[in-house]
Backbone bond lengths (Angstrom), bond angles and torsions (degrees), N, CA, C in turn:
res aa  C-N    CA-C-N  psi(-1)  N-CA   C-N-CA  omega(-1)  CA-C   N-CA-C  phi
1 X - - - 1.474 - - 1.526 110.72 -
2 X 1.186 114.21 -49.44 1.566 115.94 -179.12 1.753 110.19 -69.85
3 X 1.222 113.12 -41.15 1.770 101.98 167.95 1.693 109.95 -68.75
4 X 1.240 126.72 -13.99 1.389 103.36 155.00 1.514 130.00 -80.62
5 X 1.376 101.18 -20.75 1.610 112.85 176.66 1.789 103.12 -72.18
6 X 1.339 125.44 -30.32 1.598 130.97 -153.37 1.782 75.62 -86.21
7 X 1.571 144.21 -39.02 1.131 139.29 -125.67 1.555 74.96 -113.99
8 X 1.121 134.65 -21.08 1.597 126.93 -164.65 2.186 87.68 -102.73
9 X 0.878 110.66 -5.25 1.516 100.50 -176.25 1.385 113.07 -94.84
10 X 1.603 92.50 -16.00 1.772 102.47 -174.53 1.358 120.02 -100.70
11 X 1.218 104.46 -31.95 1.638 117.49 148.25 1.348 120.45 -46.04
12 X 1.276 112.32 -48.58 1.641 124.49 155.89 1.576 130.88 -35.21
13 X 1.144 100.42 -62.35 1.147 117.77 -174.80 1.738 111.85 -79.14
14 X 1.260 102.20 -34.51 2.059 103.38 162.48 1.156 135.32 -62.66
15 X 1.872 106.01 -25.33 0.979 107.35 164.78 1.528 122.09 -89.37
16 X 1.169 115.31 -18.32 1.917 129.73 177.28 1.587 83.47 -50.46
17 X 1.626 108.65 -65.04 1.894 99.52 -157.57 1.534 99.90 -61.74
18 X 1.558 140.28 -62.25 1.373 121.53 170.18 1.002 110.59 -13.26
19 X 1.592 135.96 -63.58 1.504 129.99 -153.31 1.289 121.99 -68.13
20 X 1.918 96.49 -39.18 1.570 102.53 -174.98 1.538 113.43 -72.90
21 X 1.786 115.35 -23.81 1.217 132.92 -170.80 1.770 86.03 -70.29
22 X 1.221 126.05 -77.94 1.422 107.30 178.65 1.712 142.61 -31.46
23 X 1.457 105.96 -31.31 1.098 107.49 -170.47 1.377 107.37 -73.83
24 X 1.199 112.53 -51.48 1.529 148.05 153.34 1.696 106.58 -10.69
25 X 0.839 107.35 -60.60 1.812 135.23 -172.03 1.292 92.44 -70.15
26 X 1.899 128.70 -40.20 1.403 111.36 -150.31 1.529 91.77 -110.24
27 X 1.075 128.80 -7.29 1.390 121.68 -178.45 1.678 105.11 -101.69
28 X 1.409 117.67 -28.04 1.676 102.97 165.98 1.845 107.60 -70.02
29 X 1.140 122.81 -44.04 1.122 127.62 164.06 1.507 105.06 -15.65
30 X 1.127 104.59 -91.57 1.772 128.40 -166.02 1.427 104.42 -48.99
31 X 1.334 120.57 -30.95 1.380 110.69 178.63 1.246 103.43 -93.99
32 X 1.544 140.28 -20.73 1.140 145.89 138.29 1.621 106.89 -11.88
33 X 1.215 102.95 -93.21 1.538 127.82 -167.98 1.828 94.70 -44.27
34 X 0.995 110.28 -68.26 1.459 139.95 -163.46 2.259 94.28 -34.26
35 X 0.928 89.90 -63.56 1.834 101.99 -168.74 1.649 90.18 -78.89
36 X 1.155 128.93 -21.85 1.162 113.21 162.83 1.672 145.12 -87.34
37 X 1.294 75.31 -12.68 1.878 96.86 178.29 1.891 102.08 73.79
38 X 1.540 108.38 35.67 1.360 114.13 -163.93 1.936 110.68 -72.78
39 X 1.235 141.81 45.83 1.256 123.54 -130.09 1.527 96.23 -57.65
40 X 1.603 117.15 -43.80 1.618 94.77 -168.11 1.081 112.78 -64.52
41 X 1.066 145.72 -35.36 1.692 134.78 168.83 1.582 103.32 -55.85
42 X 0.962 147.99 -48.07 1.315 104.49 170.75 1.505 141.89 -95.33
43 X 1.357 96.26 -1.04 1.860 100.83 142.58 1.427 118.44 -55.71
44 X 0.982 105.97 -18.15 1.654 100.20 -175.67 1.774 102.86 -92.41
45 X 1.371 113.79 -41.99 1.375 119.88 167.86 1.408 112.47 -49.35
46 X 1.371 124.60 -51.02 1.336 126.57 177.83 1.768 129.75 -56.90
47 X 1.417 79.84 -33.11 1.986 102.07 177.81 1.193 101.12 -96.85
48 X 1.283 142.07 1.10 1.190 123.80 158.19 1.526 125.78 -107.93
49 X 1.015 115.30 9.14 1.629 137.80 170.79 1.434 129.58 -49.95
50 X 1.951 103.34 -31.02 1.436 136.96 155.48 1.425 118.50 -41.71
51 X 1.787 99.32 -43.80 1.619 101.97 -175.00 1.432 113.20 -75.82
52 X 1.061 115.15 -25.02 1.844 123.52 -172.65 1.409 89.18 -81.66
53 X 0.842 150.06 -52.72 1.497 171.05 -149.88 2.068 77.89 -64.69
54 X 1.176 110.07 -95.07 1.789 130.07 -169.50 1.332 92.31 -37.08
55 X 1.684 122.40 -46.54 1.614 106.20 -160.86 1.114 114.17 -89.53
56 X 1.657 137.67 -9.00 1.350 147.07 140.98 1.115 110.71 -48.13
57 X 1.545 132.58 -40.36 1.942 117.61 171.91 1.398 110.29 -84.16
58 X 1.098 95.78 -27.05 2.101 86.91 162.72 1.134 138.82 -57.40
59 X 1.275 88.53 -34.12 2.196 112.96 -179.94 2.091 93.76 -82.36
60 X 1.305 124.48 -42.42 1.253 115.83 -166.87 1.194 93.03 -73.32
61 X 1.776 135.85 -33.22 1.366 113.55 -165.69 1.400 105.85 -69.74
62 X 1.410 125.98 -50.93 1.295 132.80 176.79 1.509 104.41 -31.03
63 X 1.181 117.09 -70.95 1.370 116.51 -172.42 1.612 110.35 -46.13
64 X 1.187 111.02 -73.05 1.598 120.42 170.57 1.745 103.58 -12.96
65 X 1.564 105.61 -67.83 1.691 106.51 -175.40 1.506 117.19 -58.77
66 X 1.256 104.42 -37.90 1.718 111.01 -179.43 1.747 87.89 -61.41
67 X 0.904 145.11 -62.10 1.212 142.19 176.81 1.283 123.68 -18.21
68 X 1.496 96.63 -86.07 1.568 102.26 -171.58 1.802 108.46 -94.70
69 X 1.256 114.77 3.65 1.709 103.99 165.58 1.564 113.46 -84.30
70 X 1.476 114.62 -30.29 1.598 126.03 -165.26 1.237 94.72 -116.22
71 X 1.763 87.35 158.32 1.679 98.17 161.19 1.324 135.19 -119.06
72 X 1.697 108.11 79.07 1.473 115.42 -142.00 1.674 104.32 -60.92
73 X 1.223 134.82 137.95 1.469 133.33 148.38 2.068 114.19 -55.17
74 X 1.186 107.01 -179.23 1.514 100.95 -164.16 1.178 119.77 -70.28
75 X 1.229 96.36 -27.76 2.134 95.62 178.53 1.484 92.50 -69.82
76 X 1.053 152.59 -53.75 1.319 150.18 -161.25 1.392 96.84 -78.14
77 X 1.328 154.60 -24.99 1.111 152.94 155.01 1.680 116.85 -61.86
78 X 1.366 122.70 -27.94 1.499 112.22 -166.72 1.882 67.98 -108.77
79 X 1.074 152.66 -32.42 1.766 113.16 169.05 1.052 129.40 -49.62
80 X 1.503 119.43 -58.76 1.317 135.33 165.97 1.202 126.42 -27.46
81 X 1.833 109.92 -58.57 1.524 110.44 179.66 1.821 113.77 -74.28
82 X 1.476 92.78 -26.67 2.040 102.54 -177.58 1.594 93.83 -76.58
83 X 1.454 134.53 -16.15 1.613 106.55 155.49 1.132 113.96 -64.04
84 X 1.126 111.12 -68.56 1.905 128.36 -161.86 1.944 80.30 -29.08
85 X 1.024 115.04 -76.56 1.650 123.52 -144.60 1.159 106.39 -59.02
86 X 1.380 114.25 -20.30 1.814 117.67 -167.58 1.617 105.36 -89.26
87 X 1.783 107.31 -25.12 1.372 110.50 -163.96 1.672 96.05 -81.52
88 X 0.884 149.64 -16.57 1.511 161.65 -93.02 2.032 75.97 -158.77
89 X 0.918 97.89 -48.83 1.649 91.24 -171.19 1.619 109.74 -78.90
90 X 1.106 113.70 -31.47 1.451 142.96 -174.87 2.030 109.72 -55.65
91 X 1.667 73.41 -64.36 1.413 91.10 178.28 1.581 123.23 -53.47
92 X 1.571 115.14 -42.29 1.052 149.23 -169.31 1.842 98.60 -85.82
93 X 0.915 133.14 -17.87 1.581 140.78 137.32 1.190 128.50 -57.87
94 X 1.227 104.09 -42.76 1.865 126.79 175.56 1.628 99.27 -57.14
95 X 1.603 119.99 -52.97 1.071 128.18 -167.00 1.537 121.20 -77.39
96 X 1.516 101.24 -30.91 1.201 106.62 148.40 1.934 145.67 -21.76
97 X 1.936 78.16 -89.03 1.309 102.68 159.04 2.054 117.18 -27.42
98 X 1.448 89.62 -59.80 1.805 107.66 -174.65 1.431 103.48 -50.21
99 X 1.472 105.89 -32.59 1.777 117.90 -166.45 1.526 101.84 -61.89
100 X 1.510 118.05 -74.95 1.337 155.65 -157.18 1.831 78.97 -62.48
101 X 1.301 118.64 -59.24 2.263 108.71 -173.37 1.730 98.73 -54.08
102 X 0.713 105.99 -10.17 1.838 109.13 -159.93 1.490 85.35 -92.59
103 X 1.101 119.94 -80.62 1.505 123.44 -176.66 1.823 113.88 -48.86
104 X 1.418 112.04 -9.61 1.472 106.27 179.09 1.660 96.53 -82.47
105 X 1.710 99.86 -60.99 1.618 103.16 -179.25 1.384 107.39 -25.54
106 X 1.556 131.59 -66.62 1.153 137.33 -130.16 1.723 95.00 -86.74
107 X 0.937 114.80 -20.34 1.571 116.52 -173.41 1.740 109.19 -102.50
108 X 1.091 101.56 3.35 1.522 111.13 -172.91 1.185 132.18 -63.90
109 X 1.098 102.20 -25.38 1.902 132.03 176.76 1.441 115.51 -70.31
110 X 1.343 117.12 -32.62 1.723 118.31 173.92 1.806 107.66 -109.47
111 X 1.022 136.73 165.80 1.583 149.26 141.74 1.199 102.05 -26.73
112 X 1.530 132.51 -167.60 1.448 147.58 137.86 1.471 99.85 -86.73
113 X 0.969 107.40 140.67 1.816 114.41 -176.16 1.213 87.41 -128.27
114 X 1.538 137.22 8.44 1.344 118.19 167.32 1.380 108.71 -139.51
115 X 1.487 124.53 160.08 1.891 126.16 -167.95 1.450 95.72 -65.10
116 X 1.246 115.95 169.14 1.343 133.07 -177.10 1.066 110.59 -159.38
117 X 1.251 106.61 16.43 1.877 117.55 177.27 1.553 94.97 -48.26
118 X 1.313 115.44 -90.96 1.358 116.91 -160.39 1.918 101.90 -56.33
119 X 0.776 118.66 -77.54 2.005 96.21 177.58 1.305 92.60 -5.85
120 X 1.419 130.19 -95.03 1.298 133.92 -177.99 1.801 118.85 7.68
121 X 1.448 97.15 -84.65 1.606 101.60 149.36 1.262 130.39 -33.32
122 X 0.961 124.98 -85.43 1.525 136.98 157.42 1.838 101.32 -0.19
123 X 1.152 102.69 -64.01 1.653 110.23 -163.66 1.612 104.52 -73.58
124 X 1.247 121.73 -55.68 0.908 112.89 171.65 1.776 131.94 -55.32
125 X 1.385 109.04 -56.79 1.458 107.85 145.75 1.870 128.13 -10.12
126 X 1.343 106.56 -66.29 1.132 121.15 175.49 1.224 128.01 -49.26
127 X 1.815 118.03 -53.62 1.180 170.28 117.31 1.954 82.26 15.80
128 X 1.537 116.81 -92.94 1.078 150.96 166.69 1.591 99.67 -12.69
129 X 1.612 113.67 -75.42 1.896 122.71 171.38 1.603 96.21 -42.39
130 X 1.322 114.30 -64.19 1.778 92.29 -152.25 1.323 113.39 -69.06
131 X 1.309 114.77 -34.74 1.369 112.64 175.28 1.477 122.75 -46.24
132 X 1.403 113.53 -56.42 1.412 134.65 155.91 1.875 109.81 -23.49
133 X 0.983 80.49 -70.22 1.871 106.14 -167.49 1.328 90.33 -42.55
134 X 1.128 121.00 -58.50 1.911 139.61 -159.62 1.543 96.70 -60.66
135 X 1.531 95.89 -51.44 1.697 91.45 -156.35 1.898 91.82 -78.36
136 X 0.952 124.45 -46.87 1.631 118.77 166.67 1.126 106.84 -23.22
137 X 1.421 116.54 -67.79 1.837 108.10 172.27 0.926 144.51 -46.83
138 X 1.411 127.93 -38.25 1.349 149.52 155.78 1.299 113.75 -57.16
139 X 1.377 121.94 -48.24 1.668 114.20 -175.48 1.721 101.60 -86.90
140 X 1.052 102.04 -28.81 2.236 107.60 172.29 1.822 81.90 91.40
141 X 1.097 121.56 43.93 1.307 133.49 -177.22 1.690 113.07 -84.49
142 X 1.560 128.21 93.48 1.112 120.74 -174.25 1.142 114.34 -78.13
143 X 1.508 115.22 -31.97 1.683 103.48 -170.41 1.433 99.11 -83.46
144 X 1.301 142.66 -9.77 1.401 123.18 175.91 1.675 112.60 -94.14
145 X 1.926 112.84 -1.81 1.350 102.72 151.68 1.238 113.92 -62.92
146 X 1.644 131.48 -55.57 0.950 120.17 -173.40 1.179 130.46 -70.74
147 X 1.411 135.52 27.21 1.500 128.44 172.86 1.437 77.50 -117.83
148 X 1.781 151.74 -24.59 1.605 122.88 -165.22 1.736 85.02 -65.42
149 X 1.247 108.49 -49.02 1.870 115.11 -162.88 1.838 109.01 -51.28
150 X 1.286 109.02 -38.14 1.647 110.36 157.83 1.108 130.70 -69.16
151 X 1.352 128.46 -22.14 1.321 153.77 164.96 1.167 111.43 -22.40
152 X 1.874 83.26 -70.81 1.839 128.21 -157.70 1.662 107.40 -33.59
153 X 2.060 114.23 -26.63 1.160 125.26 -174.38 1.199 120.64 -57.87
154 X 1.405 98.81 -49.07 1.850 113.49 -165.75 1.823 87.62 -59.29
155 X 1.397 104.34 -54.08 1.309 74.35 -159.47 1.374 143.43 -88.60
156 X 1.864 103.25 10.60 1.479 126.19 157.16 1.425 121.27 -54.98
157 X 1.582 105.74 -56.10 1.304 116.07 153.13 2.041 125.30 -34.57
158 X 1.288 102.62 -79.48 1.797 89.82 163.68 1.316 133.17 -67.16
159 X 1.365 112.53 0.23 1.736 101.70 159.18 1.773 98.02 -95.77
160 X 1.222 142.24 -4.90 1.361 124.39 -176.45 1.809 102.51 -86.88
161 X 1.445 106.80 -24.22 1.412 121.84 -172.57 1.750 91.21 -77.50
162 X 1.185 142.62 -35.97 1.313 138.33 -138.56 1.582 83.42 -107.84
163 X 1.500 119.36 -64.68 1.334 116.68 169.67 1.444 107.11 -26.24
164 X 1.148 140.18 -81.28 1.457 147.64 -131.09 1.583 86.12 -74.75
165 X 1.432 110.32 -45.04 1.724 100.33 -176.26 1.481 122.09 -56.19
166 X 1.300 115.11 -40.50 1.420 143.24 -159.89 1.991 106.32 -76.07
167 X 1.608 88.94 -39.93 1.757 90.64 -175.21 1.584 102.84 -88.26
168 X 1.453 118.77 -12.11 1.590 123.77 171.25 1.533 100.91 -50.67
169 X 1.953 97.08 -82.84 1.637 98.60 175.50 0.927 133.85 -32.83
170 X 1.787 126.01 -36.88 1.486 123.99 178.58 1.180 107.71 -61.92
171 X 1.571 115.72 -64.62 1.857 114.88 169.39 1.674 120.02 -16.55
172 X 1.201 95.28 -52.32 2.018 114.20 -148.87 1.390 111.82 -87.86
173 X 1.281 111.75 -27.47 1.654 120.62 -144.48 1.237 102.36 -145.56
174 X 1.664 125.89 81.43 1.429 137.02 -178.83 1.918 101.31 -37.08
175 X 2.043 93.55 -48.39 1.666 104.73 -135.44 1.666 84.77 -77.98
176 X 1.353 139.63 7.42 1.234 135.24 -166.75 1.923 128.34 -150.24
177 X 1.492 88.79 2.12 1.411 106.66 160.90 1.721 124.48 -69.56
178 X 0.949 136.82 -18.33 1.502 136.71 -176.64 1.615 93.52 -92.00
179 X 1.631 114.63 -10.46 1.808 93.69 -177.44 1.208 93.29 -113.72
180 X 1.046 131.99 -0.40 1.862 137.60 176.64 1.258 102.78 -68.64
181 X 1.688 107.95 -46.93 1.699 129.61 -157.87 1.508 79.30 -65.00
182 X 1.422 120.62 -62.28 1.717 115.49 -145.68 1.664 101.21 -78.60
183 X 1.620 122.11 -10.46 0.857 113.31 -179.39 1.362 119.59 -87.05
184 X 1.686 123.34 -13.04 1.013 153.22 -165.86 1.750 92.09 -70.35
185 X 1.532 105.20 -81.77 1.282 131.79 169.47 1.603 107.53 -21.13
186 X 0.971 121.04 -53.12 1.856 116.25 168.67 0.896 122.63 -77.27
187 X 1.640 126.30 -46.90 1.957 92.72 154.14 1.255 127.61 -64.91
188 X 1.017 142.10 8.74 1.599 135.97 170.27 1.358 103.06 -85.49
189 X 1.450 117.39 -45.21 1.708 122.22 163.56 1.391 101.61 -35.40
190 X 1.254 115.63 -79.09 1.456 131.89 168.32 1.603 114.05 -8.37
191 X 1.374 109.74 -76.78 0.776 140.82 159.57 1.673 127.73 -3.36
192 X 1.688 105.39 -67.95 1.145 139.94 169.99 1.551 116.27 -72.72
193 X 1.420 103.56 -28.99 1.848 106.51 -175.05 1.580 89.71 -85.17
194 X 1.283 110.46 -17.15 2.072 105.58 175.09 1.826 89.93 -63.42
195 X 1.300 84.05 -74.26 1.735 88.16 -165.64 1.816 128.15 -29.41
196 X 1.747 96.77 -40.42 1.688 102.13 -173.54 1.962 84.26 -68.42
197 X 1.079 132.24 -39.21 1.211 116.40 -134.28 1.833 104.16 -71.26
198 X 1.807 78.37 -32.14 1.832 102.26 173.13 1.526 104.80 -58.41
199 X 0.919 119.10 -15.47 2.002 128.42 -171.33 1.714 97.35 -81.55
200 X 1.234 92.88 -59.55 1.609 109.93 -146.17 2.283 90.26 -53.34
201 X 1.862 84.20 -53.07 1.411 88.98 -165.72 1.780 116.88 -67.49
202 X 1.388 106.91 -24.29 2.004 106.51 170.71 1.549 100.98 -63.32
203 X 1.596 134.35 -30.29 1.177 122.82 -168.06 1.412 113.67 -86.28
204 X 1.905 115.08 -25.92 1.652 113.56 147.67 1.205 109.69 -46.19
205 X 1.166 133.88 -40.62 1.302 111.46 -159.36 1.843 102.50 -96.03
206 X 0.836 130.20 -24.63 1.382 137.09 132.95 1.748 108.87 -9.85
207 X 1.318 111.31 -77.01 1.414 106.67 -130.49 1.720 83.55 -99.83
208 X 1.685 129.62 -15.82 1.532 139.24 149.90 1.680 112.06 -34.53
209 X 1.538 96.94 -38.87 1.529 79.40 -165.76 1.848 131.22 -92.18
210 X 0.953 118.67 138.95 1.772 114.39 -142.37 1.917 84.05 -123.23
211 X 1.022 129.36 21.65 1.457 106.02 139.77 1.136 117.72 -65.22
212 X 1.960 125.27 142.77 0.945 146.63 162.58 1.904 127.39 -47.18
């Protein structure tokens, strides 16, 4: 019984890295596309958002069965529940990503008429957390959760710097406020893919810890 439960944890866990490997894929993407003014890349980011979508109910069914077929003890209980919660964050990255292609399309029609240096930062920064976050998961790496969760600063800090720039232009600059607004709108995306990543990695350290 328990080597089918050990064989249902690993199945588990192959599909967690698929998921994170996707999200991963769809948020460099989008910032890909995004600084490039790429529209078909992020039509493609947007239409593929479905798949993260399917492989998040795949990972909950698994869990669900590990649930109610076995009777996991607690370490097998704080994995189980630190998927469910991480995929939920995952997903919600996925949607992200979809957010940020949406906002490329829609801005696609003019240049940037405004710097994006720091966005720039911002993205990469971020970029920096999930990767982190991911590979924390994969290695069951606690101390490198806790530097994505210290991270999380820098990049509160450059969206408050990007904000303040962004609500200037709207004030100042009739002919360049509607791309400030949409530019606004993607670092807060940004923003938020800091935050899940800060999620993903407290629940490594969650599901690391093997007191009884």
């Amino acid at each position: 019984m328990r080597v089918k439960f050990d064989e249902q944890l690993r199945t588990l866990n192959d599909e967690m890295i698929i998921m994170s490997t996707m999200i991963e894929k769809a948020i460099q993407g989008a910032i890909d596309a995004l600084f490039n003014q790429n529209v078909e890349k992020a039509e493609q980011i947007i239409g593929e958002d479905e798949m993260v979508d399917r492989e998040q109910k795949k990972i909950e069914n698994i869990c669900f069965q590990l649930l109610i077929q076995q009777q996991p003890v607690a370490k097998d209980l704080r994995t189980i529940t630190a998927a469910m919660k991480m995929v939920t964050d995952m997903e919600r990255i996925g949607d992200h990503a979809a957010d940020i292609s949406e906002l490329t399309v829609l801005m696609s029609g003019n240049p940037y008429i405004l710097k994006v240096d720091n966005i720039k930062k911002m993205a990469a920064e971020t970029m920096t957390m999930l990767i982190s976050a991911v590979e924390a998961f994969v290695e069951q790496d606690m101390e490198k959760a806790r530097e994505v969760i210290a991270h999380d600063d820098i990049v509160d800090d450059l969206f408050v710097k990007v904000k303040a720039e962004l609500i200037e232009v709207m004030q100042n600059n009739t002919n360049r406020e509607e791309q400030a607004a949409d530019l606004l709108m993607v670092s807060k995306y940004l923003e938020r893919v800091g935050d899940h990543a800060t999620n993903i990695a407290e629940w490594v350290i969650f599901s690391c810890y093997r007191g009884e």
